[in-house]
C-alpha positions as CSV (number, residue, x, y, z in Angstrom):
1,X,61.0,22.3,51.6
2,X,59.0,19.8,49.3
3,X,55.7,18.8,50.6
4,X,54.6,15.5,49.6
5,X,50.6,15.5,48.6
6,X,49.2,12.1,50.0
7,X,46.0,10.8,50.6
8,X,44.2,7.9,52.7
9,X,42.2,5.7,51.1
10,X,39.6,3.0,53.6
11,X,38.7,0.0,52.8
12,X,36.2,-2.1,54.3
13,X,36.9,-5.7,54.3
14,X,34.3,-8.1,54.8
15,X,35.5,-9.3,58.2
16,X,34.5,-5.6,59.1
17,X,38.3,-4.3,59.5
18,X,38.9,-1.0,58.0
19,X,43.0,-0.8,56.5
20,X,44.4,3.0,55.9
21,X,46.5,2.6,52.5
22,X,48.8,6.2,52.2
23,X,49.3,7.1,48.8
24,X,51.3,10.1,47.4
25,X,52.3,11.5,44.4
26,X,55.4,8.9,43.8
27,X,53.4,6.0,44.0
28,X,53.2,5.8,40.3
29,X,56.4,4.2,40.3
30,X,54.6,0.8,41.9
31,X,52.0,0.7,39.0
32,X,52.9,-2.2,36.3
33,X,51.4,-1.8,33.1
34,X,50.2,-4.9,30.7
35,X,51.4,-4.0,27.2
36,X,49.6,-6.7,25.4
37,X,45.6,-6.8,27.2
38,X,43.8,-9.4,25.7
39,X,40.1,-7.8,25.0
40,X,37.6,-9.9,24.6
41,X,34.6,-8.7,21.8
42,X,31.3,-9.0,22.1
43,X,29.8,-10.0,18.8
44,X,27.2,-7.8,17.6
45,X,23.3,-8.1,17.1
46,X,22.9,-9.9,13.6
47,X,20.9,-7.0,11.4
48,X,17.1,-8.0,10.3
49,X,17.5,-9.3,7.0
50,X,16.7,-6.5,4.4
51,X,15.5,-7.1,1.4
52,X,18.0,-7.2,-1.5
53,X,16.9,-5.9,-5.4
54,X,15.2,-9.5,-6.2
55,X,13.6,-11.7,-4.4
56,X,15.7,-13.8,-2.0
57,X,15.0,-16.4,0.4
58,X,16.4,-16.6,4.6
59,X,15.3,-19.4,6.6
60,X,13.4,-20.8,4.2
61,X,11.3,-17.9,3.9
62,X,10.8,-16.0,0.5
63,X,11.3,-12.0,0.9
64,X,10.1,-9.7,-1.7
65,X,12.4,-7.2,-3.6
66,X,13.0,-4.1,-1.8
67,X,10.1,-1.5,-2.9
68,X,13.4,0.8,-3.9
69,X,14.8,-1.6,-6.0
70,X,11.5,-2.3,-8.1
71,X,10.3,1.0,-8.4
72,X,13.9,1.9,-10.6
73,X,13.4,-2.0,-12.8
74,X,11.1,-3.9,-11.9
75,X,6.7,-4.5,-11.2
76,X,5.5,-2.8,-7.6
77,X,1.6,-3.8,-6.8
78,X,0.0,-1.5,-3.9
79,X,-3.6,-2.7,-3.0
80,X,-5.9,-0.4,-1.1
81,X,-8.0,-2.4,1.1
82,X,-10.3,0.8,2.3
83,X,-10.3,2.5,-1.3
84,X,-10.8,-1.0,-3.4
85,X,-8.2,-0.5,-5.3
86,X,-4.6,-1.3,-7.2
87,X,-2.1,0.5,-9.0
88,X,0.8,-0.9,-10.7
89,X,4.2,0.3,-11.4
90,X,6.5,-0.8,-13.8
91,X,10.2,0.7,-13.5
92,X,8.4,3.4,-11.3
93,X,6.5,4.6,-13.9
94,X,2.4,4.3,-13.3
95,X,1.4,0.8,-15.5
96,X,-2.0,1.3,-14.7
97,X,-4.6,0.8,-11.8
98,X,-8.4,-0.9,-11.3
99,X,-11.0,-1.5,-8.8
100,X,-9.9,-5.0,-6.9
101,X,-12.3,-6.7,-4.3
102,X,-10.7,-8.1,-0.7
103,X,-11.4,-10.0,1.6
104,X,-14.9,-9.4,3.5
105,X,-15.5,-9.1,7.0
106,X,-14.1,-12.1,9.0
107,X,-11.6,-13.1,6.1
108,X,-9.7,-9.9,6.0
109,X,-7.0,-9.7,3.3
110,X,-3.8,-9.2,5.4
111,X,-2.1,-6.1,5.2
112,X,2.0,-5.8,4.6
113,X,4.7,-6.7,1.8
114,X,4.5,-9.7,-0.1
115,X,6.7,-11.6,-2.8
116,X,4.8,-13.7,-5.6
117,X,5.7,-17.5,-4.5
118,X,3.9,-19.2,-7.4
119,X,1.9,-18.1,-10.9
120,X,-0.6,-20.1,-12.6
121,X,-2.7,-19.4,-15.6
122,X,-5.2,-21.5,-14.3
123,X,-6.0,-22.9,-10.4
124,X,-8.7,-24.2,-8.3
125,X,-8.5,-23.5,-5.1
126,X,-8.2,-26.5,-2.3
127,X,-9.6,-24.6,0.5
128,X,-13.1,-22.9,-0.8
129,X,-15.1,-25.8,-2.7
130,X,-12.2,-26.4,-5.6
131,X,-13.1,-22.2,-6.9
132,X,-11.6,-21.0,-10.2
133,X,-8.8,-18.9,-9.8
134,X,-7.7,-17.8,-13.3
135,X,-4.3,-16.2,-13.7
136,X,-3.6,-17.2,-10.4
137,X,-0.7,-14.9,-8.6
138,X,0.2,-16.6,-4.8
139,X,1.0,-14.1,-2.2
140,X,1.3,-16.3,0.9
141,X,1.0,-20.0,1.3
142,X,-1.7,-20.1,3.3
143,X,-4.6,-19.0,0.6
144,X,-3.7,-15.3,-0.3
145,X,-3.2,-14.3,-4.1
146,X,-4.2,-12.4,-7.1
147,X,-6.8,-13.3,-9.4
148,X,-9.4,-13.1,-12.1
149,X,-13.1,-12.7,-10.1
150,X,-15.9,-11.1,-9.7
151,X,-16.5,-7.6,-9.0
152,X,-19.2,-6.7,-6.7
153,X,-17.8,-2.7,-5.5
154,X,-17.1,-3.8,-1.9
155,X,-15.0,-6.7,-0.1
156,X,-16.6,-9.8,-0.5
157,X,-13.3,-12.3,-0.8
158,X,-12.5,-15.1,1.2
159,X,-9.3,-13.2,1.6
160,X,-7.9,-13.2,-1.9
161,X,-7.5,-10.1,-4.3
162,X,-10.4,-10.2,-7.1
163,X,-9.4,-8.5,-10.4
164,X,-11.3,-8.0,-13.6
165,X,-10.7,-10.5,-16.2
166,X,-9.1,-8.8,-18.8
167,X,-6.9,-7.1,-15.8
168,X,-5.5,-9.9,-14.1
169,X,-5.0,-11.7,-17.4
170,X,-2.2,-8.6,-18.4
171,X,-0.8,-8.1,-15.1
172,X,0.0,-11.8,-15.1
173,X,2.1,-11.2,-18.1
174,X,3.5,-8.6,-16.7
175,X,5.0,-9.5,-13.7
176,X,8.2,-11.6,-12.8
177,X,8.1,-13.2,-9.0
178,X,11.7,-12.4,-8.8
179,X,11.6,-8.8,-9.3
180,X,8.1,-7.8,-8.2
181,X,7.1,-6.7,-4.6
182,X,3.5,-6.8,-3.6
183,X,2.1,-3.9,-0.6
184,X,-1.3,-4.7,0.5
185,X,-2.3,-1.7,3.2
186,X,-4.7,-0.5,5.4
187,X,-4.7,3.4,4.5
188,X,-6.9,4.9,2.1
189,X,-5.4,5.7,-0.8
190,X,-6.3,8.1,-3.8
191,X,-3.7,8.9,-5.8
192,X,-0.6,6.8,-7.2
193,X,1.9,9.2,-5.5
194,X,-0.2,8.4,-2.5
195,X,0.5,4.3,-3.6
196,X,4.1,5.2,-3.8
197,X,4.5,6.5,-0.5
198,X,2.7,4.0,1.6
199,X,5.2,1.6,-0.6
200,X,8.2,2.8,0.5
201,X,7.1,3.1,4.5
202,X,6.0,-0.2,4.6
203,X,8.2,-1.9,7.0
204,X,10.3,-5.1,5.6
205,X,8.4,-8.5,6.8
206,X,10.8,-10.6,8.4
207,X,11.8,-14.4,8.1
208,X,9.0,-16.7,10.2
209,X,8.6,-20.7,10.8
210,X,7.9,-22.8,7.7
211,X,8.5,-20.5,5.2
212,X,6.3,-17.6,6.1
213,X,6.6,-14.1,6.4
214,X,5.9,-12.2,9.9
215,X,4.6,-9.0,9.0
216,X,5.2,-5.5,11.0
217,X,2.5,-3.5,11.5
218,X,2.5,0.5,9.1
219,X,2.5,3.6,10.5
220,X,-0.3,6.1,10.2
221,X,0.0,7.8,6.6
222,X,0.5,11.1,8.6
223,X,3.0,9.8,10.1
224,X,5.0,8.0,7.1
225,X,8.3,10.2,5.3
226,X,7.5,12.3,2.6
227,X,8.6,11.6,-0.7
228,X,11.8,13.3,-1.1
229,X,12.9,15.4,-4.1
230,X,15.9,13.3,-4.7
231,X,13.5,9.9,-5.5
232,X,12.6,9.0,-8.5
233,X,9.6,10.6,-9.7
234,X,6.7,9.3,-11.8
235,X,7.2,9.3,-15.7
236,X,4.5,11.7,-16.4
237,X,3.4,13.9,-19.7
238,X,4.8,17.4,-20.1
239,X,1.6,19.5,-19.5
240,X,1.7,23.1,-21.1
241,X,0.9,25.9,-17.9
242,X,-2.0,28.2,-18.6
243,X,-0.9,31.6,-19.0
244,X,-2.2,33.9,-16.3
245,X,-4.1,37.6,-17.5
246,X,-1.5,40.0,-16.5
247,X,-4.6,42.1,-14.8
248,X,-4.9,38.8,-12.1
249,X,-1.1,38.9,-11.7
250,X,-1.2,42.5,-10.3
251,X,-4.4,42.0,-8.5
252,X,-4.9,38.6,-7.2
253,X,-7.1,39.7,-4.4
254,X,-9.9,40.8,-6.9
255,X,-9.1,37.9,-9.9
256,X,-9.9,35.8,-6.8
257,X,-13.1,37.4,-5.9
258,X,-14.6,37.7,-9.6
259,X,-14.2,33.7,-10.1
260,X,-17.7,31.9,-9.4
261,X,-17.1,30.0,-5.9
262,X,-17.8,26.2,-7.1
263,X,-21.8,25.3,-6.2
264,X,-22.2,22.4,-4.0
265,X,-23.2,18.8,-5.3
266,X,-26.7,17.8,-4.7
267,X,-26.2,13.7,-3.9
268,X,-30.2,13.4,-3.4
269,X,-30.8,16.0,-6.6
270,X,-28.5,13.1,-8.8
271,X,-30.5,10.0,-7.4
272,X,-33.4,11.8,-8.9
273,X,-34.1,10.1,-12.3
274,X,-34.1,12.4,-15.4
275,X,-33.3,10.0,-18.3
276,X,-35.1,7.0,-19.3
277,X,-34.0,4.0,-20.0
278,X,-32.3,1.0,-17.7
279,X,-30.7,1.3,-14.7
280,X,-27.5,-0.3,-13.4
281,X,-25.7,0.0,-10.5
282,X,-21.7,-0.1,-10.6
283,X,-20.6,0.0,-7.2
284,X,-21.3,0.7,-3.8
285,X,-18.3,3.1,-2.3
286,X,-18.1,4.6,1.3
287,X,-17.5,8.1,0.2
288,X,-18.7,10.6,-2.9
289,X,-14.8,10.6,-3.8
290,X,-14.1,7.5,-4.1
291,X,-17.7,6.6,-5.9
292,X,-16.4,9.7,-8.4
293,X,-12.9,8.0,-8.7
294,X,-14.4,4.7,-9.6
295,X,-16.5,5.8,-12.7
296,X,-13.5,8.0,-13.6
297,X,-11.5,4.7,-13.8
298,X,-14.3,2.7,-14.7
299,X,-15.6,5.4,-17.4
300,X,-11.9,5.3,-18.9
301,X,-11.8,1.8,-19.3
302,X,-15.4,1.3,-21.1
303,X,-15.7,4.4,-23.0
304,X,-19.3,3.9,-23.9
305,X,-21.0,3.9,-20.3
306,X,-20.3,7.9,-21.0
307,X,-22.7,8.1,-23.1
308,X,-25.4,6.9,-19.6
309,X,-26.2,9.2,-17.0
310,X,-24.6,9.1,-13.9
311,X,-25.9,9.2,-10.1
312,X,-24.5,8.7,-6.9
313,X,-27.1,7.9,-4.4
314,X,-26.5,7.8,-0.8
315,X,-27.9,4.6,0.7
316,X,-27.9,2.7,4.3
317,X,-27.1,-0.8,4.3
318,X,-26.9,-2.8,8.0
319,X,-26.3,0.6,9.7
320,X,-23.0,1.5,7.2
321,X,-23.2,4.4,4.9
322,X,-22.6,3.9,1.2
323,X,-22.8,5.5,-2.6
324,X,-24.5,3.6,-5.0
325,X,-23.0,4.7,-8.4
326,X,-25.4,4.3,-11.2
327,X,-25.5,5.0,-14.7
328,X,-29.3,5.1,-16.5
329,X,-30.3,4.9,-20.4
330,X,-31.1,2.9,-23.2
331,X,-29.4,-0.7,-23.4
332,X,-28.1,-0.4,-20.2
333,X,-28.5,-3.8,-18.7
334,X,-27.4,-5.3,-22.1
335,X,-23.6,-3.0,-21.7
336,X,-24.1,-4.7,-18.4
337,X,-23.8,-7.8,-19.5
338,X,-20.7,-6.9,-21.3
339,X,-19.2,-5.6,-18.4
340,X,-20.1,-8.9,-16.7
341,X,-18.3,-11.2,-19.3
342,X,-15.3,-8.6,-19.0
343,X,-14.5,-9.2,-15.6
344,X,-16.4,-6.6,-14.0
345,X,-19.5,-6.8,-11.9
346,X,-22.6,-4.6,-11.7
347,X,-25.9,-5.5,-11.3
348,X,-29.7,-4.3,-13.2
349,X,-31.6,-2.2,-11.0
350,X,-35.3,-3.2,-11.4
């Protein structure tokens, strides 16, 4: 005998009756199916603009080439604010790099990714007292851009990005607004793989009112991706590998031992004067590294201040720790001077 499976169902209505519907397994039969449902789609979030291998403009707002895209053709610009300095790549290869000056305390350079609006060889500016701005580079249109100015080894901008003359005058010639992408960030940076990186973390500004960009704040540098193997690496010289004694390959522990362990550098033993001659002070750094990485750059660039002697003297200034970097010896304050008409600021210590 077939025993039908059922099963009560109560509802509540809202007059407070409750109705008993029976329901068993042939009650299928009642069940009418729609063949053609009409479905109505929910249109999707629009995506944040990204930017595209040139420079394009939404909303009236200019983006800057996607870092990516520049670093295979094209000019990338990545400014240190804490280090002081820029390094430029062209097609991903390192161009070349130099000391910059930001903007000091109270006009602080803002940080994120930038197109170039507008280039002029020469500008005043119409906000600070009609200011020279040669080779002019705008970054924002409210005051922010490249230029020719003077050095001192610290921010001291309204806000702007200071080069040496005969810096800003090639990197003008280098670089095309449509397919060059400007990173201004606030991690200290000391190497151009290091520049590369922060580059490609760098979050994409977005489109803001009257044609500017609103900017997204960077993650920590410990916390930005890797560079991956698959990335386009640096165009760098093939260097040849020292060969290692086979004696150190079979006993590293005791090749390791033998070698001197380095000696310590003496910062108050260097700010004591051995040579005579003038005194000039380069820069004012808030590290030992970064005072060493200056002169390197600095040293590279004018090939005769290696013929001075070098110092790096700690010193404190309004309660902030610096590194006066100073070279001493004959005709010092006249290579100075030279420095001075090249774009690059240092001063005679009397």
């Amino acid at each position: 005998m077939a025993t039908a499976l059922c099963a009560a169902l109560l509802l509540v209505t809202s007059a407070g009756r409750v109705l008993e519907i029976q329901t068993s397994a042939n009650a299928a039969e009642n069940i009418e199916f729609v063949s053609n449902p009409v479905v109505q789609k929910v249109p999707p979030r629009p995506p944040e603009p990204v930017p595209a291998a040139t420079a394009t403009k939404v909303d009236g707002a200019t983006l800057p080439p996607a870092v990516n895209a520049v670093l295979k053709s094209g000019v990338l610009i990545v400014i240190s604010k804490p280090s002081q300095t820029m390094y430029v790549f062209k097609d991903g290869a390192l161009w070349n790099s130099s000391p910059v000056s930001t903007g000091k305390r109270g006009h602080t350079t803002p940080s994120g990714m930038f197109p170039i609006l507008q280039k002029r060889t020469f500008h005043r500016s119409n906000i600070y007292s009609n200011a020279p701005m040669p080779h002019m580079q705008r970054l924002t249109w409210g005051g922010i851009a490249i230029h020719a100015g003077k050095l001192p080894g610290y921010p001291a901008s309204h806000g702007c990005i200071r080069l040496p003359a005969d810096f800003a005058r090639a990197l003008f010639a280098l670089t095309r607004p449509e397919t060059t992408t400007v990173v201004v960030t606030d991690q200290r940076v000391g190497s151009d793989e290091t520049a590369r990186r922060v580059a490609l973390n760098m979050p994409n500004p977005l489109p803001g009112a009257r044609g500017h960009l609103v900017q997204r704040p960077e993650p920590p540098l410990k916390e930005m991706t890797p560079l991956q193997e698959s990335e386009p690496r640096l165009a760098r010289a093939e260097q040849p590998q020292p060969q290692t004694p086979r004696s150190e390959r079979r006993r590293p522990a005791l090749a390791e031992a033998a070698r001197p362990a380095p000696q310590p550098v003496d910062l108050l033993d260097q700010a004591r004067p051995r040579a005579r001659g003038q005194t000039i002070q380069l820069a004012a750094k808030s590290s030992p590294g970064e005072a060493e990485a200056y002169w390197s750059r600095i040293s590279a660039r004018y090939p005769e201040l290696g013929e001075y002697e070098k110092a790096i003297i700690p010193a404190v200034v309004d309660r902030r720790q610096y590194y006066r970097l100073r070279v001493t010896g004959p005709g010092a304050f006249a290579a100075c001077s030279s420095l001075k008409r090249a774009g690059t600021d240092c001063f005679p210590v009397q």
